[in-house]
N, C-alpha and C positions, 0 to 999 in steps of 0.2 A: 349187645348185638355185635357181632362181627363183620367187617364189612370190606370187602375184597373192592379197591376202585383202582382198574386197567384205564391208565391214562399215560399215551404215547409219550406226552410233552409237558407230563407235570414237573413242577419246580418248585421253591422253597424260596425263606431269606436270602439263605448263602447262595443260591443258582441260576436265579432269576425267576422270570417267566417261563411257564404260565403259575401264576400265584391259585386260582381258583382252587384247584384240588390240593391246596397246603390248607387254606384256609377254612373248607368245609371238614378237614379233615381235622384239622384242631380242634373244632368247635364240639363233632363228634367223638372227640376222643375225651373232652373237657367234661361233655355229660355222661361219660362212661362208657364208652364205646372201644372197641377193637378195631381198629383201621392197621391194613395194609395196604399202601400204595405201588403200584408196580409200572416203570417206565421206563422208555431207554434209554440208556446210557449217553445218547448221542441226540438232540434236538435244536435247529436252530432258533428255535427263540431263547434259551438262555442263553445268560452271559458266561456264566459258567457251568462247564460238567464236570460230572463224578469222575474221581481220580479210580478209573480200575483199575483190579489187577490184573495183571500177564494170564496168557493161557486161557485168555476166552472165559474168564471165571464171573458169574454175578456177584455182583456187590452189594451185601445187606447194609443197612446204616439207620439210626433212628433218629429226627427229628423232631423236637415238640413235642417225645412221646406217639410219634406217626411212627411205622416200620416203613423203612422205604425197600424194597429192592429193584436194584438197577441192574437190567440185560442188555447186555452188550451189543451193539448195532452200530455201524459203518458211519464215517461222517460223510457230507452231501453236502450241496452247495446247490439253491437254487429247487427246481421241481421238476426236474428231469428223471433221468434213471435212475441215478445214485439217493433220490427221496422213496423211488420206489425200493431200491433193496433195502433203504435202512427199515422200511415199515415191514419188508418182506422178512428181514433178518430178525427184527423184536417179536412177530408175530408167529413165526417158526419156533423160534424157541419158549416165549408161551406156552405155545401147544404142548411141546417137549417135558415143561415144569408143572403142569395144569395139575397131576396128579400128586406133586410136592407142594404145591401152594393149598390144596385141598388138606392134606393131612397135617398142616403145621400151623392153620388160622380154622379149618372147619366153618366157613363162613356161610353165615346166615343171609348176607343179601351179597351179589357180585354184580360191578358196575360197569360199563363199557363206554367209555369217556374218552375218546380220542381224536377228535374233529372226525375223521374219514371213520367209511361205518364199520370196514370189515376185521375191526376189534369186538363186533359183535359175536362172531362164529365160535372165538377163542374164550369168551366169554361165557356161550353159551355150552360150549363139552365141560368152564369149569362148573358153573351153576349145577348141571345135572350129576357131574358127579359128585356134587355136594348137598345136593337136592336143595338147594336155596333158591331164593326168588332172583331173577333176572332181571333188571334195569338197564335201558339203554339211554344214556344222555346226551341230548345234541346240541353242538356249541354252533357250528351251522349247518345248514341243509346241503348235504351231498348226496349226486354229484350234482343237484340245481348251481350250487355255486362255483364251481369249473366250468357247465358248462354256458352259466348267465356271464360270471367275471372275466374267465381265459377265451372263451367263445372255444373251447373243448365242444367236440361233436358226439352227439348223443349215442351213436353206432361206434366210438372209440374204444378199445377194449377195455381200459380203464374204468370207463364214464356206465359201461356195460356192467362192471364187476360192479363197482360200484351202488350202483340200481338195483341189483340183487341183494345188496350187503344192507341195504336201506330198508327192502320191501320186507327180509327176513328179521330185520329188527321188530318193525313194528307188527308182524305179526306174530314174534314168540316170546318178543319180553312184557312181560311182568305187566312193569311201570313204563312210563316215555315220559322223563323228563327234560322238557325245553326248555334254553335260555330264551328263546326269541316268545314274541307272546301270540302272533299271528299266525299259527304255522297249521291250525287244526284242519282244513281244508286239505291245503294239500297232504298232510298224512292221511287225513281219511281215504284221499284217492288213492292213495298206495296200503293202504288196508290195515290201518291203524284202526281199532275202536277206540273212539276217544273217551270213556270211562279209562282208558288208562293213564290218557295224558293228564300231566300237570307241570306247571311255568314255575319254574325256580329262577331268575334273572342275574345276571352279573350286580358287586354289591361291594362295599366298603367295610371296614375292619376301624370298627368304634374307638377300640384303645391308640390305633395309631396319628387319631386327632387330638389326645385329651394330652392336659398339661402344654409346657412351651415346645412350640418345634425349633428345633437348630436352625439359627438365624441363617440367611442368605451371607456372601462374603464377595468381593471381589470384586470384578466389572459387571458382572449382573447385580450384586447390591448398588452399585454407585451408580449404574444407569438409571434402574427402574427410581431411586431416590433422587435424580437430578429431573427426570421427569414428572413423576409427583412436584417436584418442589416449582416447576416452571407451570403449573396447573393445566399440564394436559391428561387428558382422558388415556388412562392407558388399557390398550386393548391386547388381551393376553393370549395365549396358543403354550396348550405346553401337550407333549405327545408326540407318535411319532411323524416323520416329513414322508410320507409316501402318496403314490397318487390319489386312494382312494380317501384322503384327508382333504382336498380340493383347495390344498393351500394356493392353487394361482387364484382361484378367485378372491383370496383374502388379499393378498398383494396388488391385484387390479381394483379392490376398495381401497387400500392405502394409497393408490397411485392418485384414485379420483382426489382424497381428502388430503392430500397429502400440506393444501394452504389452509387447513383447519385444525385444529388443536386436540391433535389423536395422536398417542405415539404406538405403534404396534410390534409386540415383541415375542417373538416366537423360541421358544424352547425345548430342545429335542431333537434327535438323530434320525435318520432314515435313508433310503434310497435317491429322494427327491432334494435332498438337503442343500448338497453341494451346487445344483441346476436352480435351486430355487434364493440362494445365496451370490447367483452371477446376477438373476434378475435384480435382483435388488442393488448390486454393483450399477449393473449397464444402466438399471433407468433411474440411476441415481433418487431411489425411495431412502431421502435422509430420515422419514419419520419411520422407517421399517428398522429394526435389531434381532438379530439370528443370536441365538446362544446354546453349546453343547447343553448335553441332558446333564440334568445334577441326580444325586442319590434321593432317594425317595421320600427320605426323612425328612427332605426339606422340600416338597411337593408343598405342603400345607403355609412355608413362609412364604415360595413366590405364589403363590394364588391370594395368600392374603392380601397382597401388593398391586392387583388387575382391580381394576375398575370394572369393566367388562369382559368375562371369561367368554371365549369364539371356539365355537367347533363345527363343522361344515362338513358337509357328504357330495358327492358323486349322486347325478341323478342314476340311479340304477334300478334294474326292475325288482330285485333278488330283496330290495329293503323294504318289497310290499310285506312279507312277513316278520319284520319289526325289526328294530336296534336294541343293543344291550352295552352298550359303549365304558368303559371303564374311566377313562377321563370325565366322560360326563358325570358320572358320581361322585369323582373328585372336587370337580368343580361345584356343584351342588353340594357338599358337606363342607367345602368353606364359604359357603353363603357370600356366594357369588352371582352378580345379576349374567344371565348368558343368553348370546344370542346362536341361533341353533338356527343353520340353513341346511335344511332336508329335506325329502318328499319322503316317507315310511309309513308303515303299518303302523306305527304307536309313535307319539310324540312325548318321552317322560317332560320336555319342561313348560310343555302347553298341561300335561296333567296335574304338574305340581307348581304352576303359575308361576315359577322363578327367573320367567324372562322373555325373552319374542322369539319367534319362528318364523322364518321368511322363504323364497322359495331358493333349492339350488343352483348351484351355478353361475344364478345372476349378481353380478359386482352392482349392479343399480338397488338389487334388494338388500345386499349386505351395505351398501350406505346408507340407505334408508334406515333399515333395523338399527343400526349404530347411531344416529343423531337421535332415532326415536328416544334411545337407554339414554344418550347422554344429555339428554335435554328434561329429562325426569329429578326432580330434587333428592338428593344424596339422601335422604331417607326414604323413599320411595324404592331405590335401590337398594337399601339396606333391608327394606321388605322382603321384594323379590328374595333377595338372597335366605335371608330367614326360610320363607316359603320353602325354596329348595333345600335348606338342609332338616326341616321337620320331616318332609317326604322321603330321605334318603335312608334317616331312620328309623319312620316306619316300616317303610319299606324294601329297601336294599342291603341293611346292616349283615355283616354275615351272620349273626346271632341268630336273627329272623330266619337269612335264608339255609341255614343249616338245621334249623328245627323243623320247618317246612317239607325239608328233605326227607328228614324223616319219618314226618309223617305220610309223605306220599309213598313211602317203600317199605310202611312197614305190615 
């Protein structure tokens, strides 16, 4: 099969985030498939972009046996105007290439993967000039989540286009594949038949757990090792610091325990970093430890090293139709017990018993939920975690969710 996936802000090893569309695209390429990826040149979630060339030119490149090509689009800062012409600039020229990407992959199925919907239109002139089946894949619901998260006004020209880019998905692709698992309601409102949809979820990559992971080094080896060794409970965060991670309520639990034998250690970059790094200065949280992000490869030695893995949500209404968190699988594949403070549509660590769930927000539930784990017998613990990593791979492995894929589009 040939498989054409338009994705705004896919990435790779070498570029970062977003990993998703390298990964299903491996897996398909691994069963024999023909994958072209096509993104722009310019997204802020990696860490790094494509070295273009001069004069406006795309840049073809292959990875992992994936074709990538990359169309050149403006850099932007932020999600103001300059986010809107870079999506107006990759999606212009799209259109422009729709009949070259057509005659040099001939693709059987063409994918529209781009968070926002209106990758769907450019999606849809390439499918029919290639008479392939159409798929639209949603990583979230727009424009619900602009206008539930930014409080964006529904009469916004944006939030308008938008709505239209959504309603014309679900009523002329194919397939509709979700990551989130609740969403079937509101697409049927907007005129989905749901015989089309089917839930492919965010998911982990098997081989990047097996054998030893590259040991920790440094002040983060020496701390989390001085804490272990002093027998406290240590409570781990790794991911990134921004608001919708509700890292103050983790740090008004450390404030409360701060006379109890928790050491809490947070790792990862983000907007809220630096603000959340003064708190822990001014109210002198000596049991709290901030640490830069490290490389990925060594995800699996500081997780080995938490006692109890913590991830925490924002009460928000937008997570009635479910979470698909990529930490969370991490955490869950090193069989880790986790406490998980949320209100959502689907709870993965109440499903796969790996740990407790308490409500958002409250700094009274996250001490609760944390003396609950740590007052359980260290094999009890080593259950839980067990439990969560049997479910990650039955269920989240990308192996799984790459064949899945498949079958839902073919």
């Amino acid at each position: 099969m040939n498989i054409l996936l338009v994705n705004h802000y896919a990435g790779s090893p070498q570029h970062g985030m977003e990993y998703r569309p390298y990964y299903l695209a491996r897996e398909w390429v691994r069963a024999g498939h023909r994958v072209q990826i096509v993104a722009a040149a310019y997204s802020h979630v990696r860490s790094h972009q494509p070295e273009m060339p001069s004069g406006g030119q795309a840049l073809d490149e292959t990875i992992d046996g994936i074709a990538y090509r990359w169309l050149p689009a403006p850099r932007y800062v932020g999600n103001g105007v300059g986010r809107v012409r870079n999506i107006w600039a990759f999606l212009s020229r799209l259109w422009r290439e729709s009949g070259v990407l057509v005659r040099a992959l001939q693709p059987d199925v063409v994918i529209a993967s781009s968070t926002y919907p209106m990758d769907i239109w450019v999606a849809r002139r390439i499918a029919r000039l290639a008479k392939a089946r159409l798929v639209y894949e949603v990583h979230d619901l727009w424009p619900a989540s602009p206008i539930e998260l930014s409080g964006m006004s529904p009469r916004h020209p944006f939030i308008v286009l938008c709505q239209r880019a959504e309603n014309d998905a679900y009523r002329d692709a194919d397939v509709v594949v979700s990551m989130l698992p609740k969403v079937a309601d509101h697409m049927c409102a907007h005129g989905l038949d749901l015989r089309k949809l089917h839930i492919v979820p965010n998911g982990i990559v098997p081989e990047d757990w097996a054998g030893a992971a590259p040991e920790l080094a440094g002040e983060l080896q020496a701390h989390l090792d001085a804490q272990r060794a002093s027998g406290r409970i240590v409570v781990g965060y790794a991911g990134s610091h921004g608001l919708p991670n509700a890292l103050d309520v983790l740090l008004d639990a450390a404030g409360l325990l701060r006379n109890e034998s928790f050491a809490f250690v947070l790792v990862g970059d983000g907007h809220e970093k630096a603000r959340l790094a003064k708190r822990v200065a001014d109210e002198g949280l000596k049991n709290v430890a901030l640490f830069p992000p490290i490389p990925k490869a060594r995800i699996p030695a500081l997780l080995a090293r938490f006692d109890i893995a913590y991830i925490g949500w924002q009460r928000v209404p937008i997570y009635r139709f479910g979470i698909a968190p990529n930490k969370l699988m991490d955490y869950m594949m090193a069989a880790r017990p986790v406490l998980h403070s949320v209100e959502a549509g689907n709870d993965p660590v109440a499903e796969a018993g790996c740990g407790l769930t308490v409500t958002p927000e409250s700094p009274a539930a996250v001490v609760a939920g944390l003396r609950t784990l740590a007052a359980l017998p260290p094999a009890e613990r080593a259950a839980a975690g067990a439990r969560g990593r049997a479910f990650v791979l039955a269920h989240h492995s990308y192996p799984v969710l790459a064949r899945r894929f498949i079958e839902a589009v073919s």
